[in-house]
C-alpha positions in Angstrom: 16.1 19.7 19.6 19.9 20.8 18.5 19.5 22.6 15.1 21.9 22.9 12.1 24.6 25.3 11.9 24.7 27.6 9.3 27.5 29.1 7.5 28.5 32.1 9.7 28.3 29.7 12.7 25.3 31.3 13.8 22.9 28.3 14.7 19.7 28.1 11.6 16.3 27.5 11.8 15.6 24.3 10.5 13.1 24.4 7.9 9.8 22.2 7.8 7.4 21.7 5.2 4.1 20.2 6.0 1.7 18.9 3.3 -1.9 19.3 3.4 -3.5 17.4 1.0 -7.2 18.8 0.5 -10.6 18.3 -1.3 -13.0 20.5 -0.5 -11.7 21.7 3.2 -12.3 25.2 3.1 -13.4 25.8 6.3 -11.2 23.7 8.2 -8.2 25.5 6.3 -8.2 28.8 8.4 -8.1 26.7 11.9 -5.5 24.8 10.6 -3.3 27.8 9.4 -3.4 29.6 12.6 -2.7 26.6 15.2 0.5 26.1 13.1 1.1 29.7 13.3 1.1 29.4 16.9 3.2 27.0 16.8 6.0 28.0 14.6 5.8 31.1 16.6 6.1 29.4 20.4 8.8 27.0 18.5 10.9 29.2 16.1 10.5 26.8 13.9 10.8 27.5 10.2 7.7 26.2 9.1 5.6 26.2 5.6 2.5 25.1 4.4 2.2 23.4 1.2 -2.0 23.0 0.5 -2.4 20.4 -2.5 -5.2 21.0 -2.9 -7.3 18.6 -5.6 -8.8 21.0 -7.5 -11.7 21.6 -4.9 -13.4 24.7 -6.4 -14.9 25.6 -3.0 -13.0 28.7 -2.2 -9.6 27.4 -1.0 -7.4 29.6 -3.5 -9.0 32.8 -2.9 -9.4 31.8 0.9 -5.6 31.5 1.0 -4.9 34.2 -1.2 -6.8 37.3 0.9 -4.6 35.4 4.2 -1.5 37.3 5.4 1.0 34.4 6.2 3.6 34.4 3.3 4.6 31.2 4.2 1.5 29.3 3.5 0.8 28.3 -0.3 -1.8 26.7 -2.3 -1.1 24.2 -5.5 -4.3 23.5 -7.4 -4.0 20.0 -9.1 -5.9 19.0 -12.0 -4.2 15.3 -13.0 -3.4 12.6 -11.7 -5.6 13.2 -8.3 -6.0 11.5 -5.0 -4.6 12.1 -1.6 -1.3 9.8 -1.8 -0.5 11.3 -5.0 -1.1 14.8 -3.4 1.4 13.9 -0.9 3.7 12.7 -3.6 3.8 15.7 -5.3 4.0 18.1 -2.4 7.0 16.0 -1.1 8.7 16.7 -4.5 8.1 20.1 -4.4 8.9 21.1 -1.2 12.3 22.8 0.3 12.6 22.1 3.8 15.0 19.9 5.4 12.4 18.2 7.2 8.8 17.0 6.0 5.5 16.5 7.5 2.2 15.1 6.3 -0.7 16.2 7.9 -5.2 16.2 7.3 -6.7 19.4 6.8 -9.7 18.2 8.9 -7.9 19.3 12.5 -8.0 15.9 13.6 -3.8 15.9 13.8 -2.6 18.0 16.4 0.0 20.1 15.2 1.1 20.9 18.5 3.4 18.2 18.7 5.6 18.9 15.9 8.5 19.9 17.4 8.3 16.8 19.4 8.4 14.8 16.0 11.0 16.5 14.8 13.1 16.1 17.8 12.5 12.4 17.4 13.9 12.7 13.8 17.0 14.1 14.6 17.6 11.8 17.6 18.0 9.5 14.4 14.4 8.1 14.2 13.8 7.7 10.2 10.3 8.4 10.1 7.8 9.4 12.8 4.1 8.6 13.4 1.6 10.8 15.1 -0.3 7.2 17.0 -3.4 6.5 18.3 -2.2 3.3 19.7 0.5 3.9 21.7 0.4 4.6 25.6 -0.8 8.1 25.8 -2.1 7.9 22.3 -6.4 8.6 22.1 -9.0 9.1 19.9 -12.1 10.7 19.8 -15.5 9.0 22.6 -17.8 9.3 19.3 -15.7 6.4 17.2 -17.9 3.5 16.4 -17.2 0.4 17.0 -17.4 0.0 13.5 -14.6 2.7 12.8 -12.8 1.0 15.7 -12.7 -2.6 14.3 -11.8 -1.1 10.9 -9.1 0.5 11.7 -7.9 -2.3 13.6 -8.7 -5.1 10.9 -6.5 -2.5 8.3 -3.7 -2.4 11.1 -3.2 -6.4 11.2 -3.4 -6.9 7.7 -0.1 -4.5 7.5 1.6 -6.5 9.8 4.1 -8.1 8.0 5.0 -5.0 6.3 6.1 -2.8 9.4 6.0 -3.6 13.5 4.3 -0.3 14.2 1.1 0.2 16.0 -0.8 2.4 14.2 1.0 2.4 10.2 -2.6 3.6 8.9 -1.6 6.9 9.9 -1.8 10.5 7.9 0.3 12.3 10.3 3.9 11.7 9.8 7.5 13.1 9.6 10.7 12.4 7.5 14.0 14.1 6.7 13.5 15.3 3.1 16.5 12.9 2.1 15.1 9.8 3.6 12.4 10.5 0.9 14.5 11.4 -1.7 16.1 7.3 -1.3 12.7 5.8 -2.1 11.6 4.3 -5.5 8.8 2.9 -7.7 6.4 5.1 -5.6 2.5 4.0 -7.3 0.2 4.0 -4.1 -3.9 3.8 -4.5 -5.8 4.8 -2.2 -5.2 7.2 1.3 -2.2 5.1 3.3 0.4 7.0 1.6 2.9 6.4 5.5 2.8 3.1 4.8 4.1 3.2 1.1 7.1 5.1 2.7 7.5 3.3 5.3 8.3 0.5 2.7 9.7 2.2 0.0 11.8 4.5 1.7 12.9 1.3 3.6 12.7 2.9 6.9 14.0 1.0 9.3 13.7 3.1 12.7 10.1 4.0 12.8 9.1 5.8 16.0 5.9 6.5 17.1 4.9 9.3 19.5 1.3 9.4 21.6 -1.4 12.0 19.8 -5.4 12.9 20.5 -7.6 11.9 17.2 -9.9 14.1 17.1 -12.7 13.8 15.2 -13.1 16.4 11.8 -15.3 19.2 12.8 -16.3 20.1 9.5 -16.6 18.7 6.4 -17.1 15.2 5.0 -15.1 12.1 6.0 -13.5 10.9 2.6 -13.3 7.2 3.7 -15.7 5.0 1.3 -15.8 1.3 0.6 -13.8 2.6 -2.6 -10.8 3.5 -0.2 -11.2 0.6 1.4 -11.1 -2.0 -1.5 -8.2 0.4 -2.8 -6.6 0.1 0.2 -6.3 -4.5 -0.2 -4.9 -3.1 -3.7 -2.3 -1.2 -2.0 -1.2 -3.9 0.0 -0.6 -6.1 -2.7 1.5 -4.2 -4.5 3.7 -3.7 -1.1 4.0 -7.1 -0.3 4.8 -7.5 -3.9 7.9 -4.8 -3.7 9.1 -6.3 0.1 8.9 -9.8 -0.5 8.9 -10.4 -4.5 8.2 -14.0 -5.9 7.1 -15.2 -2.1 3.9 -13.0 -2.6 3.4 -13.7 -6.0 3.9 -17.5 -5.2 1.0 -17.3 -2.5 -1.6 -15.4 -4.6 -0.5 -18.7 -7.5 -0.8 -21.2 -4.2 -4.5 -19.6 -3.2 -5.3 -19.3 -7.0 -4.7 -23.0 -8.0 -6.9 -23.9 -4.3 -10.0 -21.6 -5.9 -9.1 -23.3 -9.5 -9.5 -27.3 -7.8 -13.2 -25.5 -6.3 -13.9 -24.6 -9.8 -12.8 -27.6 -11.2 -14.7 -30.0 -9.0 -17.6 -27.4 -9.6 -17.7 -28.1 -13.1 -17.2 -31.3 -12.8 -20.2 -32.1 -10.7 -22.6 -29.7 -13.2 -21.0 -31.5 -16.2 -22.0 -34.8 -14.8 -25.4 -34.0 -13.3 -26.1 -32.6 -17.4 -25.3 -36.3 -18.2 -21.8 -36.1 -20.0 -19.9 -38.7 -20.3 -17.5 -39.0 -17.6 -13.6 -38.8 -19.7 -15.3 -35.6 -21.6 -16.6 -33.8 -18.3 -13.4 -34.2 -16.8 -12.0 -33.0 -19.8 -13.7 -29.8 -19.6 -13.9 -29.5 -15.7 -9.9 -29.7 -16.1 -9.9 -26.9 -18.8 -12.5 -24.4 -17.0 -10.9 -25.0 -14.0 -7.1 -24.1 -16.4 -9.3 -21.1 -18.4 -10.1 -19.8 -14.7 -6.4 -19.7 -13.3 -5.3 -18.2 -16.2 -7.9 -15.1 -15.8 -7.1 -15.0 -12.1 -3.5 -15.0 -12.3 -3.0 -12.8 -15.3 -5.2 -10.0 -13.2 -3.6 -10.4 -9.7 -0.6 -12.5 -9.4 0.9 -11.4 -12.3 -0.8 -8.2 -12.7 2.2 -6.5 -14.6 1.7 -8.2 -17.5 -1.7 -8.1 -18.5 -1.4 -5.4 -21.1 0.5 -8.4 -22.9 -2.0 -10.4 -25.5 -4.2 -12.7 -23.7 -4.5 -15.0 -26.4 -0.8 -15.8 -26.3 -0.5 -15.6 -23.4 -3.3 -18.4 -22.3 -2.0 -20.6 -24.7 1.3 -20.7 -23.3 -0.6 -21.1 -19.8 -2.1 -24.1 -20.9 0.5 -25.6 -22.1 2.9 -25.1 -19.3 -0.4 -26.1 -17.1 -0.6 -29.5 -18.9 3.0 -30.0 -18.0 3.1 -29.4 -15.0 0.3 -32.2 -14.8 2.2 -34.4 -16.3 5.2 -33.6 -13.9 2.5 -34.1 -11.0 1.7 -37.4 -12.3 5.4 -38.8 -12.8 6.4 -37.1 -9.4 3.5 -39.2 -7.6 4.0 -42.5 -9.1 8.1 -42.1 -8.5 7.5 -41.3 -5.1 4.9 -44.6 -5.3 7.9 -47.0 -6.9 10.8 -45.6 -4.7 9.1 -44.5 -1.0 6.8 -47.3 -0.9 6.1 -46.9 2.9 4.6 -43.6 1.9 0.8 -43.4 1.5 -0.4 -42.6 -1.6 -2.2 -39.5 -0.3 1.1 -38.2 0.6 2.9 -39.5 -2.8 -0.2 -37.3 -4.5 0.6 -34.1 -2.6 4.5 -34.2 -3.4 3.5 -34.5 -6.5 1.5 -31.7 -6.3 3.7 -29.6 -4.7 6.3 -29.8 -7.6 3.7 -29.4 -10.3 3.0 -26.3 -8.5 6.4 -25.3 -8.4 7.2 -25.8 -12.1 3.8 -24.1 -12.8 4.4 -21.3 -10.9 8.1 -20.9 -12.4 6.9 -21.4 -15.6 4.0 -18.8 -15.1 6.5 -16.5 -13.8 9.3 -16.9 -16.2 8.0 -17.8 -19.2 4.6 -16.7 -19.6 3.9 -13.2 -17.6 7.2 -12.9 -17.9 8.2 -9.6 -16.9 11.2 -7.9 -19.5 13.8 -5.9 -18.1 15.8 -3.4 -20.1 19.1 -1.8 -19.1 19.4 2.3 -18.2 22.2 2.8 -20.8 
């Protein structure tokens, strides 16, 4: 790997900070520390370690603090906690030209870090320590469980980035490739793929590594993470692809709303009401429940906004775009009359949906943008 020049023309060390986010990994810590020591000594690399460490009370501060290395340092956070925001913040924080992301837990092998940074200034834009690549393994003890969850997690990223293996923790970036990302607000643990995304990094390279399995401690991967991690995918489909994703969640919205409504209907009718009022009131449940569904997910921005005026306005653009529906089929009726009415009923549908969604999006979660003066 060539390195920088410095001033006097005497070729510098280029200098790498890896982040270590922790909870509670204090005896993994001292393992970790010196296999990087080894190999910032074998590489002349110009390495240090930033712990973030969330606020683990186990030791880990006075562990580092009785160490030698100079060049390893410990941030205790108290706010704002989790392990992309650790990342966040220890990216921010650090000085090195180059950073790296890395597990406490050993299961990264920081052996190959010179050959990730090579890949970097070859003019990759971010590198991934893989699994699944060709020379990429993990550990004989994974489940089939762990396997298939992995995987499942891998194909629902898909259209976000090509990659093989984007759930990742061990990664590399120049410090200025970060630096060009924006609107950073990950949940949950895949913090590579928010900057993958947001850092719009378009030559991702992915190098073969051994997963080993942590030898100490406890896994941190719940049902929480998990559920956090369909969260985090929203929000990046949201940020690559903008009203599309937004117009999907509406599309599968309005499908669970007709359930709903025919739903009601039937349980309306088998309580004996009359058949105008039940469907009626299986119309407005069915309105009530897109309204709730939309204003938490596809329009999620907004909710802080008053309800109330909010689900009256959602009504009432809702009712037009019925109306529009109903015109829209019986036009297509007078003027295509070849056409079956099934299909006359689904145009019509199709640009009710369209005028509800715009109308959703523009009018009533709409979303208000002030200028930077």
């Amino acid at each position: 790997m060539s390195e920088p020049q410095a001033a006097n023309g005497v070729e510098a060390k280029p200098r790498v900070t890896i982040v270590v986010p922790t909870y509670k990994e204090v005896e993994s810590l001292p393992h970790l520390i010196e296999r990087v020591a080894k190999v910032r000594a074998e590489s002349g690399l110009d390495i240090t370690m930033l712990i973030m460490d969330d606020d683990s009370g186990d030791g880990s501060v006075e562990m580092i603090a009785a160490r030698p290395e100079t060049w390893v340092r410990i941030v205790v956070r108290t706010t704002d906690r989790g392990l992309s925001q650790a990342v966040l913040e220890g990216a921010r924080c650090a000085r090195g030209e180059y950073l790296v992301c890395m597990d406490a837990d050993l299961s990264h092998p920081p052996e190959v870090l010179p050959a990730m940074l090579a890949k970097l200034n070859d003019g990759a834009d971010f590198v991934l320590g893989s699994r699944y690549v060709s020379g990429g393994t993990t550990s004989h003890d994974w489940g089939f469980l762990r396997w298939a969850n992995s995987r499942v997690a891998t194909l629902l990223a898909t259209p976000l980035t090509s990659v093989r293996d984007p759930m990742s923790g061990f990664f590399a970036l120049r410090r200025s490739t970060f630096e060009l990302g924006k609107d950073f607000n990950p949940v949950g643990y895949k913090i590579a793929l928010e900057l993958i995304v947001k850092c719009r990094c378009e030559r991702v390279v992915e190098i073969p590594i051994h997963f080993e399995d942590r030898r100490s401690g406890k896994s941190k991967l719940t049902f929480r993470q998990q559920v956090l991690y369909l969260q985090h995918l929203r929000r990046l489909y949201t940020f690559k692809y903008g009203a599309w994703t937004q117009l999907m969640q509406f599309i599968v919205v309005g499908g669970m709303g007709t359930i709903v409504n025919l739903a009601a209907l039937s349980v309306l009718l088998a309580l004996a009401v009359p058949q105008r009022p039940a469907i009626a009131l299986a119309i407005f449940v069915a309105m009530w429940f897109n309204f709730v569904v939309n204003r938490r997910f596809s329009f999620s921005t907004t909710r802080h906004r008053p309800w109330l005026r909010q689900s009256v306005a959602f009504v009432a653009a809702s009712s037009i775009g019925a109306f529009i529906n109903y015109a829209t089929t019986l036009f297509v009726v007078v003027h295509v009359s070849w056409l079956r009415l099934q299909v006359a009923a689904l145009i019509g549908v199709a640009v009710g949906t369209l005028f509800n969604f715009t109308a959703s999006r523009y009018l009533v979660f709409r979303v208000s943008h002030i200028r930077a003066p």
